[in-house]
Every structure is written in C-alpha cells, then in structure tokens.
LUMBA-103996 format. One record per residue: residue number from 1; residue in three letters; x negated, y, z negated of N, C-alpha, C in turn. Coordinates in steps of 0.001 Angstrom, whole numbers, plus 500000, padded with zeros to 6 digits. Layout:
BEGIN
REC	NUM	Ala	X	Y	Z	X	Y	Z	X	Y	Z $
...
//
This chain:
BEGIN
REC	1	Unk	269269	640409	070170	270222	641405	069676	270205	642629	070589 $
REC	2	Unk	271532	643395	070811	271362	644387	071608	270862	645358	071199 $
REC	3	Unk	270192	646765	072133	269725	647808	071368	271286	648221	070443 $
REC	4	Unk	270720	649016	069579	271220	649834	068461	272110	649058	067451 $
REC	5	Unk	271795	647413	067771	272230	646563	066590	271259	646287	065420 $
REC	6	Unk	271725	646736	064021	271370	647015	063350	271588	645749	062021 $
REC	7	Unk	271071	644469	061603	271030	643453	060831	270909	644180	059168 $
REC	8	Unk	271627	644064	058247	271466	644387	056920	271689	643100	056570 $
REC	9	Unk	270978	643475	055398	271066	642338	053875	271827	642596	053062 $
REC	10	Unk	272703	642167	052193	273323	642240	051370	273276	641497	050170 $
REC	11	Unk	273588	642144	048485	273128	640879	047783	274173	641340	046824 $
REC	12	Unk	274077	640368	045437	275139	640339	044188	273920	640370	043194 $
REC	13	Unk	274556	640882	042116	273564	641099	040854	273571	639834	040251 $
REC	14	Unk	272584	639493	040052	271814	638290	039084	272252	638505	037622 $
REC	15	Unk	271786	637729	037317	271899	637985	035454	270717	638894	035134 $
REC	16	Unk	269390	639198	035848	269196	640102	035194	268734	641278	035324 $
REC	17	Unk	270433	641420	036039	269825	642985	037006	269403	643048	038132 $
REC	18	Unk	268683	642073	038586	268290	642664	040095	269468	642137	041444 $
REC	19	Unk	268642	641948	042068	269737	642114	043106	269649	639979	044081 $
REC	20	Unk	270461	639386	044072	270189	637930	044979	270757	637676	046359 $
REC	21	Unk	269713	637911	047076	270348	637858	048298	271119	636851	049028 $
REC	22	Unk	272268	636905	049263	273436	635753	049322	272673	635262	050401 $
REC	23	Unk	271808	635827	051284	271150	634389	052516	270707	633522	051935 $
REC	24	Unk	269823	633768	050484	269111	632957	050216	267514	633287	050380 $
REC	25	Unk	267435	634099	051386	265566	634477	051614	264867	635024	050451 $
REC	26	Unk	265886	635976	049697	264418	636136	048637	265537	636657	046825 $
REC	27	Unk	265455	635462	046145	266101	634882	045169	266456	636152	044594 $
REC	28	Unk	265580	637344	044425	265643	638373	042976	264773	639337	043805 $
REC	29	Unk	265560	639804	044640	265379	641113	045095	265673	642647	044803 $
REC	30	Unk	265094	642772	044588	265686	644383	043790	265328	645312	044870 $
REC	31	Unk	266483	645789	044790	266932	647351	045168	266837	648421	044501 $
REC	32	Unk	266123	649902	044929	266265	650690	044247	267711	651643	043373 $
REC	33	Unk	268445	651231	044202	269771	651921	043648	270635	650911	042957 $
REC	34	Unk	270545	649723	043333	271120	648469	042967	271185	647742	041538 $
REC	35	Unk	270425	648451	040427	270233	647950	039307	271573	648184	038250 $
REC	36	Unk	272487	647730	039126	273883	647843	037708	274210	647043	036988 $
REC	37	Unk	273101	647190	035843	273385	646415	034587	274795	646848	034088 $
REC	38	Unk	275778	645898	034055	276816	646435	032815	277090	647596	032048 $
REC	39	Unk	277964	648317	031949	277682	649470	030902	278654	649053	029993 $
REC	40	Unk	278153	648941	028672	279482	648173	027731	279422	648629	026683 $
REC	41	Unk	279503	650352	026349	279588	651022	025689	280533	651783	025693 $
REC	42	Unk	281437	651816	024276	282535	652621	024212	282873	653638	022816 $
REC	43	Unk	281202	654310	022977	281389	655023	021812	280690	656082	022102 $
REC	44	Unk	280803	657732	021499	279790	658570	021700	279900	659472	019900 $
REC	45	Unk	279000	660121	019982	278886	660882	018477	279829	662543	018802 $
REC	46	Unk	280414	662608	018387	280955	664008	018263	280304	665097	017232 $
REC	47	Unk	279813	666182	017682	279130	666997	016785	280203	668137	016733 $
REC	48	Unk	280116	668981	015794	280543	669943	015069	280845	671039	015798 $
REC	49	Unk	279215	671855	015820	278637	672823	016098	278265	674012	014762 $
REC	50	Unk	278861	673306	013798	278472	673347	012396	277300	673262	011419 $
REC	51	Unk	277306	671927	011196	276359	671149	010267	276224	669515	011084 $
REC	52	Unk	276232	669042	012252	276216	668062	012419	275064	667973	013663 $
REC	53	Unk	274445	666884	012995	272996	666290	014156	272734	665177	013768 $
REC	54	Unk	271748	664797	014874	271023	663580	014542	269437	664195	014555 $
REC	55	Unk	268658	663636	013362	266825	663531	013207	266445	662292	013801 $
REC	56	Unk	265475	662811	014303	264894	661757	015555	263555	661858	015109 $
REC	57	Unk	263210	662293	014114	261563	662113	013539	260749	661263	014081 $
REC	58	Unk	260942	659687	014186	260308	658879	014402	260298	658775	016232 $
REC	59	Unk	260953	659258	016666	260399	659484	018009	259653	661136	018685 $
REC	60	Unk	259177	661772	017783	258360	662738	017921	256901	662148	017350 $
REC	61	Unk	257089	661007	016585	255764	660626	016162	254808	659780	017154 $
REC	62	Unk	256132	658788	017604	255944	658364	018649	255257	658865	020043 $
REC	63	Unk	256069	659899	020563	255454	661001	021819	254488	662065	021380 $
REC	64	Unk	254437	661865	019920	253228	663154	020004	252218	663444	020293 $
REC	65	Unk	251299	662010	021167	250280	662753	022464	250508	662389	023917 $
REC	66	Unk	251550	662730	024032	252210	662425	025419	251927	663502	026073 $
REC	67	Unk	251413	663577	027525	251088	665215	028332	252788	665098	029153 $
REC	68	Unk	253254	663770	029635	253894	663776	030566	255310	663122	029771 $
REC	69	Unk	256939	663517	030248	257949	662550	029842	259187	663221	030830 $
REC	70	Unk	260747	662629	030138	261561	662195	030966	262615	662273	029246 $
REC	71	Unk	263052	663407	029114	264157	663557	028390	265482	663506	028354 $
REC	72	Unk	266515	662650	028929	267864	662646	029424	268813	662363	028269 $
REC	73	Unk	270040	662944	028722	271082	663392	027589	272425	663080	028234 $
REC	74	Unk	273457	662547	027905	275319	662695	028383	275075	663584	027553 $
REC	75	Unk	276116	664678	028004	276708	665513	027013	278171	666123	026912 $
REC	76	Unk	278871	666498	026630	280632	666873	026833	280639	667856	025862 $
REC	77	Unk	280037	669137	026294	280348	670367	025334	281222	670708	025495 $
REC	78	Unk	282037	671401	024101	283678	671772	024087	283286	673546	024798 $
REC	79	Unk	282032	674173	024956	282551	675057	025696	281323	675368	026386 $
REC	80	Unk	281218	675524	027784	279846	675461	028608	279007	677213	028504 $
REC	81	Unk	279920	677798	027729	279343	679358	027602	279516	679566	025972 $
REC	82	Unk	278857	678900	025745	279247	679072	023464	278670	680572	023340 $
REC	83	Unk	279432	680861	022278	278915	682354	021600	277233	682261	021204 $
REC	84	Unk	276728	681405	020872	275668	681090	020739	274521	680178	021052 $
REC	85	Unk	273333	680110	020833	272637	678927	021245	273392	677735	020795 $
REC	86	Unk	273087	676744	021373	273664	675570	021249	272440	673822	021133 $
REC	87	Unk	271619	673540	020827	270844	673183	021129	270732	671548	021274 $
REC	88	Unk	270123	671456	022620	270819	669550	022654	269228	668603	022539 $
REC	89	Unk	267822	669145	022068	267225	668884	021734	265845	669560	021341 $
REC	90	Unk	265383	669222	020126	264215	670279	019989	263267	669596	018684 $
REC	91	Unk	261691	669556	019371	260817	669125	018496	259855	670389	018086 $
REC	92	Unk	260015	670890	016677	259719	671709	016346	258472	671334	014803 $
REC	93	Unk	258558	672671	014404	257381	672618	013048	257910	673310	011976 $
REC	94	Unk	258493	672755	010900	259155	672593	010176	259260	673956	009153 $
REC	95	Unk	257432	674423	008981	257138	675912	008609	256585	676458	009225 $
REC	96	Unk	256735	676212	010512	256198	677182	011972	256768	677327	012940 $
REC	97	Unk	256337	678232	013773	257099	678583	015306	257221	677769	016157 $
REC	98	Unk	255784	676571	016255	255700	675836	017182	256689	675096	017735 $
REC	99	Unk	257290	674900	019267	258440	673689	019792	258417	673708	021060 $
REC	100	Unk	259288	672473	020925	259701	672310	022297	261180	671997	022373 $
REC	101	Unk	261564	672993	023322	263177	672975	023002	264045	672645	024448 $
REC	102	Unk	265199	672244	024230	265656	672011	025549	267395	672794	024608 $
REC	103	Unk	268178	673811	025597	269434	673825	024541	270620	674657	025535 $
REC	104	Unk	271695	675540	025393	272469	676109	026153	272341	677279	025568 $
REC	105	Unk	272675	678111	026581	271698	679119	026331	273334	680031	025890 $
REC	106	Unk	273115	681227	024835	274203	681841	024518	274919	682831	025591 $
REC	107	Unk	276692	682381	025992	277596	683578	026746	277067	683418	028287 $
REC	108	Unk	275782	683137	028616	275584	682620	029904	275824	681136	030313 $
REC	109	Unk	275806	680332	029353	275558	679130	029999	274423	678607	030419 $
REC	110	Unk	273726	678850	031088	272166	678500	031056	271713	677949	030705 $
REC	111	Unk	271132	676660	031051	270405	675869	030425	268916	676032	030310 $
REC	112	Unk	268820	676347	029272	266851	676905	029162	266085	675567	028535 $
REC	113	Unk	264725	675754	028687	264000	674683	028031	262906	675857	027977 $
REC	114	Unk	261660	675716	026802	260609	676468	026577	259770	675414	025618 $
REC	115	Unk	258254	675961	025522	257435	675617	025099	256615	676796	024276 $
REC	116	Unk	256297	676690	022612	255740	677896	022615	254839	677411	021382 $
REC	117	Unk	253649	677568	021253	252287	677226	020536	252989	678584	019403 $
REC	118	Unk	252791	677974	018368	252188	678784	016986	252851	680286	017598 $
REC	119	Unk	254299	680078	018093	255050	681418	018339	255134	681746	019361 $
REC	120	Unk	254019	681866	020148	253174	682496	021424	254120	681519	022645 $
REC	121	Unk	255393	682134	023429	255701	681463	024851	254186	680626	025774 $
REC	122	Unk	254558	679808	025890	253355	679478	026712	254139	678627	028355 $
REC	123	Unk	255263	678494	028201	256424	678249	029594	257598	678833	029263 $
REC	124	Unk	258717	679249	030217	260086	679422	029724	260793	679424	031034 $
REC	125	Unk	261895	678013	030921	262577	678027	031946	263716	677985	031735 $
REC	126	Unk	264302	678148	032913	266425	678528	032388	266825	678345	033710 $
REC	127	Unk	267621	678045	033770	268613	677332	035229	269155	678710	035077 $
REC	128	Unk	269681	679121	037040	269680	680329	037362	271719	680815	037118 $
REC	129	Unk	272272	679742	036761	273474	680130	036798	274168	679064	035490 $
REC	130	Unk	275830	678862	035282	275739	678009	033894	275651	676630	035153 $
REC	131	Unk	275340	675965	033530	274577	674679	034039	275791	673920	033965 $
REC	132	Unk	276159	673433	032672	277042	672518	032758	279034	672894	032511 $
REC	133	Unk	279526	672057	032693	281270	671830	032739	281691	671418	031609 $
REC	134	Unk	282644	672769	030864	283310	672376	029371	283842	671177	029653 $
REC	135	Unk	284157	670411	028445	285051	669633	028003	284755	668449	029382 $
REC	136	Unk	283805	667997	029787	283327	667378	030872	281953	666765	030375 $
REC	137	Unk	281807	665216	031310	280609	664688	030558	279436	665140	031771 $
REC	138	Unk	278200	665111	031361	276985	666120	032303	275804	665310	031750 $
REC	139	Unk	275017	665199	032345	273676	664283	032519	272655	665435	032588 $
REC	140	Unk	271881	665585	031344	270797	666959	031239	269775	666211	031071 $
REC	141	Unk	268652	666452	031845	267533	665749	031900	266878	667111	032040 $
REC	142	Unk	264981	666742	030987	264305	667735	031109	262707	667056	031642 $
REC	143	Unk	262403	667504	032597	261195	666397	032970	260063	666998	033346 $
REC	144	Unk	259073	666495	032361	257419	667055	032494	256541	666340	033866 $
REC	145	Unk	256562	666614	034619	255106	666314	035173	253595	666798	035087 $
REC	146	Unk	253907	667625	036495	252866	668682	036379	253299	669756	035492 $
REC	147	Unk	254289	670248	035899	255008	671193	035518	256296	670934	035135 $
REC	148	Unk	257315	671312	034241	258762	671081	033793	259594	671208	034689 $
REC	149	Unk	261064	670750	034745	261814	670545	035545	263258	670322	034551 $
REC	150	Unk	264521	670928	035071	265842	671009	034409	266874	670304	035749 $
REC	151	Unk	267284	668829	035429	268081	668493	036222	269346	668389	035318 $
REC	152	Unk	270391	668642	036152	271982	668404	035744	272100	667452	036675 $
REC	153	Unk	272622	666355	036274	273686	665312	036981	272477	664873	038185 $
REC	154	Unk	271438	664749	037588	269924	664293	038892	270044	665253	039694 $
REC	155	Unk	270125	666584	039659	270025	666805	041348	269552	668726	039476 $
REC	156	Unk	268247	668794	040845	267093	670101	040086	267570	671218	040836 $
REC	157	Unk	268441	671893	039774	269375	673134	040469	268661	674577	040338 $
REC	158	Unk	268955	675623	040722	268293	676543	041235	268021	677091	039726 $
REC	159	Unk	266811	677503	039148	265728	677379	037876	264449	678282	037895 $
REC	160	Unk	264218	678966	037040	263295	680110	037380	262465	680441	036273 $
REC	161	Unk	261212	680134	036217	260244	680481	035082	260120	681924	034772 $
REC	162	Unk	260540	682505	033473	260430	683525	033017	259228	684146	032195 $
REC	163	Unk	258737	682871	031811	256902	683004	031648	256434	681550	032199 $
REC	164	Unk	255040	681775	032576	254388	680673	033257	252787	680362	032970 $
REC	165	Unk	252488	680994	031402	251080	681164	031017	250176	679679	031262 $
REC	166	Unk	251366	678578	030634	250382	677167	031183	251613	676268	031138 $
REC	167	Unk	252388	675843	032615	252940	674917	032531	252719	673600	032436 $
REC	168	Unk	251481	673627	031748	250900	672237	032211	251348	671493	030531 $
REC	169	Unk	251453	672662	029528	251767	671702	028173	252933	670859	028125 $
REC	170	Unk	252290	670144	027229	253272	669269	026657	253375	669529	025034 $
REC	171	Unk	253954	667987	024041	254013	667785	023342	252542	667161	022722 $
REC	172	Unk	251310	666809	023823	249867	666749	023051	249652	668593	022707 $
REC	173	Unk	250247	668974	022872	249714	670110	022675	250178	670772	021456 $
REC	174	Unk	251138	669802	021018	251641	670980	020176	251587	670500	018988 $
REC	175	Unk	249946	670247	018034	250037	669076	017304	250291	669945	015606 $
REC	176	Unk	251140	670889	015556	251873	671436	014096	253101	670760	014374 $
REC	177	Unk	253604	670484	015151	255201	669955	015267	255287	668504	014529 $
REC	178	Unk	255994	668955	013546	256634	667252	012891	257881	667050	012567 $
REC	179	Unk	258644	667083	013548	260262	666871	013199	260651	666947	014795 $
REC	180	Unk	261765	666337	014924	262728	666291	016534	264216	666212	015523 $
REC	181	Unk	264805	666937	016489	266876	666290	016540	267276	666176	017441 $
REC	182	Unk	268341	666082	017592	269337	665863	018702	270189	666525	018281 $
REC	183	Unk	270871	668018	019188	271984	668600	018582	271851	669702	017727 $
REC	184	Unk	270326	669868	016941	270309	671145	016489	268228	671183	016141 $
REC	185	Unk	268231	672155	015521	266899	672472	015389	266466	672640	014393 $
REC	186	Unk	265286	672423	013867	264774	672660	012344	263346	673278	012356 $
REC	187	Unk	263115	674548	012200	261169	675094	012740	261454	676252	011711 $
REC	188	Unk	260006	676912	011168	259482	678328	010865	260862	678096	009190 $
REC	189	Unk	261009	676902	008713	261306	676931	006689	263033	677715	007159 $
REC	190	Unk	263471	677732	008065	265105	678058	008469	265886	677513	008253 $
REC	191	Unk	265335	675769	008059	266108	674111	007818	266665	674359	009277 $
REC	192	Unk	267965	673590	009309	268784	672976	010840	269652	674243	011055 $
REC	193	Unk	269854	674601	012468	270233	675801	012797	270653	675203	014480 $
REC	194	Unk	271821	675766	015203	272095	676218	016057	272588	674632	017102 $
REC	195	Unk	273781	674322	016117	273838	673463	015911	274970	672951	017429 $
REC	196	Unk	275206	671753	018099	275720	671318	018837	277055	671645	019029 $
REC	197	Unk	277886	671881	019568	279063	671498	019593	280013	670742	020797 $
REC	198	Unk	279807	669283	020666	280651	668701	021681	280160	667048	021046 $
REC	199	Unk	280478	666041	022659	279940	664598	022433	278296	665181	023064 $
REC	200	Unk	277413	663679	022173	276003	662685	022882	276156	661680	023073 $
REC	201	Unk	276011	661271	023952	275473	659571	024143	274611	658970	025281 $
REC	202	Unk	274256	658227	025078	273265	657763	025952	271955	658573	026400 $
REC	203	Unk	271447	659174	024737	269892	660361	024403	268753	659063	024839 $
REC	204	Unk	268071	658896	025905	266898	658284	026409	265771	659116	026574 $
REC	205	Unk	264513	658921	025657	263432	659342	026005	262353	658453	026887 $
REC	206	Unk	261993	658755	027375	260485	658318	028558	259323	659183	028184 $
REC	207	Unk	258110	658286	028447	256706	658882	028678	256573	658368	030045 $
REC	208	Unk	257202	658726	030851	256888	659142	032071	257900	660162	032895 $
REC	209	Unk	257366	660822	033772	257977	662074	034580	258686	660940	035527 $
REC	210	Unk	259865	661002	035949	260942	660434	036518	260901	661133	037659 $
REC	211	Unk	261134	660732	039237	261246	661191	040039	262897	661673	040118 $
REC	212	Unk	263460	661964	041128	264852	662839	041733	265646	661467	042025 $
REC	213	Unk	265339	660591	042784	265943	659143	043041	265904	658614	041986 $
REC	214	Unk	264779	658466	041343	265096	657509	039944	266117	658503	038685 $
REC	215	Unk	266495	659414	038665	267325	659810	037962	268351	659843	038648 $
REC	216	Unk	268518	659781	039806	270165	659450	040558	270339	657918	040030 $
REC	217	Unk	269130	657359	039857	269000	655675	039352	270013	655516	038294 $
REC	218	Unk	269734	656717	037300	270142	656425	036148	271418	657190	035560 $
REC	219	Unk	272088	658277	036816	273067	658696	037127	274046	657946	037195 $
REC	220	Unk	274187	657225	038143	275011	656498	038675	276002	656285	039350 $
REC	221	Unk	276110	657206	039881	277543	658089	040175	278508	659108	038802 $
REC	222	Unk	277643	659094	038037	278479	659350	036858	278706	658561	035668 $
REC	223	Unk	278322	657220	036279	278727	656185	035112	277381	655742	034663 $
REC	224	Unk	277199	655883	032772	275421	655361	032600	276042	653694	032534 $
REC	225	Unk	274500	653369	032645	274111	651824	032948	273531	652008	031506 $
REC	226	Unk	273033	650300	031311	271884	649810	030051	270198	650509	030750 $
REC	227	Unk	269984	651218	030099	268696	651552	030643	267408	651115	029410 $
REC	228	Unk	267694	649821	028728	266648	649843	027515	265503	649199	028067 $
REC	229	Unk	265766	648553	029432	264712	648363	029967	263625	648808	030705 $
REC	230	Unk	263890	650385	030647	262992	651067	031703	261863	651339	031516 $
REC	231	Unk	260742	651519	032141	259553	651656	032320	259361	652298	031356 $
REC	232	Unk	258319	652650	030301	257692	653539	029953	258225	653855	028882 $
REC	233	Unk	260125	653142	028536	260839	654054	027764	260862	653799	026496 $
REC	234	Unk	260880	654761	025468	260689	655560	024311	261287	654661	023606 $
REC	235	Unk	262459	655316	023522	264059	655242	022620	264804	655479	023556 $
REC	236	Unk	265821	654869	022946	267495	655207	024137	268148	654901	022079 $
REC	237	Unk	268941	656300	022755	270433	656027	021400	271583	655966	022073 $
REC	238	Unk	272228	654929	021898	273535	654342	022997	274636	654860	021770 $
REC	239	Unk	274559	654626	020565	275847	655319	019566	276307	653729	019192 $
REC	240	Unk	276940	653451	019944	278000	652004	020319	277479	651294	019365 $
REC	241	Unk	277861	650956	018125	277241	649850	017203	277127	650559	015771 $
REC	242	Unk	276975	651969	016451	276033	652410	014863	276762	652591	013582 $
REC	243	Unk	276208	652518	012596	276841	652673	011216	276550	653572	010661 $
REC	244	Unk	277079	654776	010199	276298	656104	009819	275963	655436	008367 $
REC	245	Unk	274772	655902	008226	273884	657019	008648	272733	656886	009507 $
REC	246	Unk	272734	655606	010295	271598	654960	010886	271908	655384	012460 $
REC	247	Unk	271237	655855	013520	271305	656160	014239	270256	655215	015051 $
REC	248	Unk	270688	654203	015659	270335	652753	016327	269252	653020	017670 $
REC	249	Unk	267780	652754	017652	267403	652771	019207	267229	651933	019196 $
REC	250	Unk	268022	651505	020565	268146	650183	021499	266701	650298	021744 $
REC	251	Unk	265829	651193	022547	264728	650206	022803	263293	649812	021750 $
REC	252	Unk	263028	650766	020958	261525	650539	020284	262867	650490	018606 $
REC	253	Unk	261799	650752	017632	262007	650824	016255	262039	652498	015773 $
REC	254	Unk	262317	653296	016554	262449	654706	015924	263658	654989	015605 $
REC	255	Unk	264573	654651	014678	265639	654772	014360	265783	656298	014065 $
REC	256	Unk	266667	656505	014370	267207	658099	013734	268359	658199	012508 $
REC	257	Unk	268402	659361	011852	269365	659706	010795	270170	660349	011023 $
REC	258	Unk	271711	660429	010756	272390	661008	011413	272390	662035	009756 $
REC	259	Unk	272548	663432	010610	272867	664533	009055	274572	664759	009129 $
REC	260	Unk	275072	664836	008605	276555	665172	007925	277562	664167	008915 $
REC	261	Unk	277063	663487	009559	278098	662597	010238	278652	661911	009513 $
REC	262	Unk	279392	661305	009721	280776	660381	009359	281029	659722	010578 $
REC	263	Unk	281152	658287	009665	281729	657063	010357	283245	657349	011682 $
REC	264	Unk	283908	658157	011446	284769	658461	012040	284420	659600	013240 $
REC	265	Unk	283481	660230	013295	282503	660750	014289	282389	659979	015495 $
REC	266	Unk	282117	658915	015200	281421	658003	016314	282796	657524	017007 $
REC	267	Unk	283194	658166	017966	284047	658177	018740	284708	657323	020332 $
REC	268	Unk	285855	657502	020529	285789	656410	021851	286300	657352	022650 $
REC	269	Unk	284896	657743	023278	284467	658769	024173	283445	658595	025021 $
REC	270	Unk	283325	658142	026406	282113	657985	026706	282172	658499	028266 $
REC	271	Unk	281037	658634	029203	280818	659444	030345	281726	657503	031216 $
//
C-alpha cells in the first residue's frame, strides 16, 4: 500500500447492538460510538410546573450508599429562565434539610446542583451562563466522580463552585434522606414544592461516573438510544408504555409513582 493509504473497517449492527464486520474478521465487534440500539419510543411525561411529578423512592433506596453516579435527564422546559426554581431532580429528607439536588435555577437559567448535610452546604455548583433552550429537548446529566460535574448535551460547560467544603460527597453521605422525584422536591415537612414545568423522558440513573465520550455515547447526536443495558445502570424511565400511576423502570424493579398525572400527560413528544 502506498504511504498515506489509510485501510478502514466498516461494520452493520447485529441484533444485539454491537457492531459485524462485513469482512467477516471479527463477528461482534463493538465500537465505541457504534452502539445504535433502536430508539422506539414515542412518548414523554408532560409536567405542569404546578402539582405534577414523578416519586422515585425506590431508587434512592437503591443508591443510598453509592459515593460515585451518572444522573441523566431529556428535558423540554416551556421556559429556560422560569420565575422560579424549577427542579428536575432531588433526593431529599422528608423532615430535614438534608439533599441532593440537581434543578434550574430562578430568572437566570442556570443550572445548579448542590449537596447539603443536615442544612449545612457542603458543595454548590451552577453552570456559568443559562444552561438549557426553551421549548427544546436538552440532555442534563449530573456526574459524581471525584468531584461533581454538570453536562448539557455531553459536552461540561463553563461551571463554577460557589462552595467547595467537601466535594467528595455523595449520596453515602447523606444517610437522613428518604425520598427522590423527578420534577419537584419534597425535604424539611414542606411536602412537594418547586415543581417542573415542561417534558421528561428518558430519566437514567448509574452508579458509575460516566466519562465525556461515553455520554456523547448516550447523546447521540441528539437522538436517545435503549440504554437499559448499561453498565452499572440503576433505573432508566423511558415513559413509553406507562399506565398512570405506575411509572415503569426498564432496567431494575424500582418503579416510580407518578403524583397528579393523568393518562393523557404521557404524551407524543420525544427528543
């Protein structure tokens, strides 16, 4: 071959997911970007910004000694600067301060996430400008490693810790917390407060910290894939199927409850 000739492989997706290389050399080859399972979902939940969420209890019980995870969200808020907090997930303590919150932050846009023991900030981060696009679908991922991390659409946009006492907590840490939602918040005897307003779909939790490529993985250009197979992962709520009041995870048994939804909620709306 001459210099600067360059031989690629090329392959077609298998049945299950990976990748088959039409030479023939190696049957079920997988590619890192290459995993396009089908996406054959044509439904998302429409929230209020009212009275409408989903309880995710049983997957806070689940992660509650997790140091490390991988929180990702579609979302299509009807306005990317709401008059108020807006909150697109939060595991809190039901007659206490304690949480962990991920939400939009009020008139700025901002997407903040914080951590705070028995009241006391113990991290607080917020993306430096608004995060996401009204009436537009947006991929919010919140990801623990060492330290927390706020990606929009996979790519970790300019983000600035406003306290930094121990970024190292997690959710082992925060063992008063007994309740999660999706869409609004419930801590410190307030009940549900600060409540969503737009579509969810495709809410995937992980116990593991996701790298920058593997969430472009699960990006997709924009379009989500089936991700119930991923490493490590939690729950995924896909919507597509569900019957209110049951809020369906495709991957483990932590079903969620949907609060004030209606069957007619579940919408044909999807990223």
């Amino acid at each position: 071959m001459g210099k600067g000739f360059e031989v690629k492989r090329f392959g077609i997706p298998d049945k299950s997911g990976g990748i088959k290389d039409v030479f023939g050399i190696s049957p079920n080859m997988e590619l890192q970007y290459s995993r396009n399972v089908p996406f054959t979902n044509t439904k998302s939940v429409l929230l209020d910004g009212i009275n409408k969420c989903i309880n995710i209890t049983s997957v806070q019980v689940a992660l509650a000694s997790s140091t490390v995870g991988t929180f990702n969200f579609w979302v299509k808020p009807v306005t990317a600067t709401p008059a108020g907090s807006e909150i697109i997930t939060n595991f809190g303590d039901t007659d206490g301060s304690s949480e962990l919150i991920l939400f939009i932050a009020p008139t700025t846009g901002k997407c903040r996430a914080y951590l705070r023991v028995g009241g006391a900030f113990r991290w607080d981060l917020s993306t430096d400008a608004v995060a996401l696009t009204s009436g537009v679908w947006n991929m919010v991922s919140i990801v623990k490693g060492i330290e927390p991390a706020i990606y929009i659409n996979a790519v970790k946009v300019a983000q600035t810790f406003s306290v930094s006492v121990d970024k190292t907590l997690w959710l082992n840490d925060l063992p008063l917390v007994d309740n999660a939602h999706i869409g609004c918040r419930n801590i410190n005897s307030l009940g549900h407060s600060l409540y969503f307003n737009g579509n969810f779909d495709e809410s995937l939790f992980i116990e593991r910290a996701l790298t920058q490529p593997q969430l472009l993985d699960i990006y997709n250009g924009g379009v989500p894939k089936d991700e119930t197979a991923i490493a490590n992962g939690i729950s995924q709520f896909r919507i597509d199927g569900d019957i209110v009041p049951t809020a369906t995870d495709a991957i483990g048994s932590n079903n969620g409850t949907y609060i004030n939804v209606i069957q007619a909620d579940i919408v044909n709306d999807v990223p």
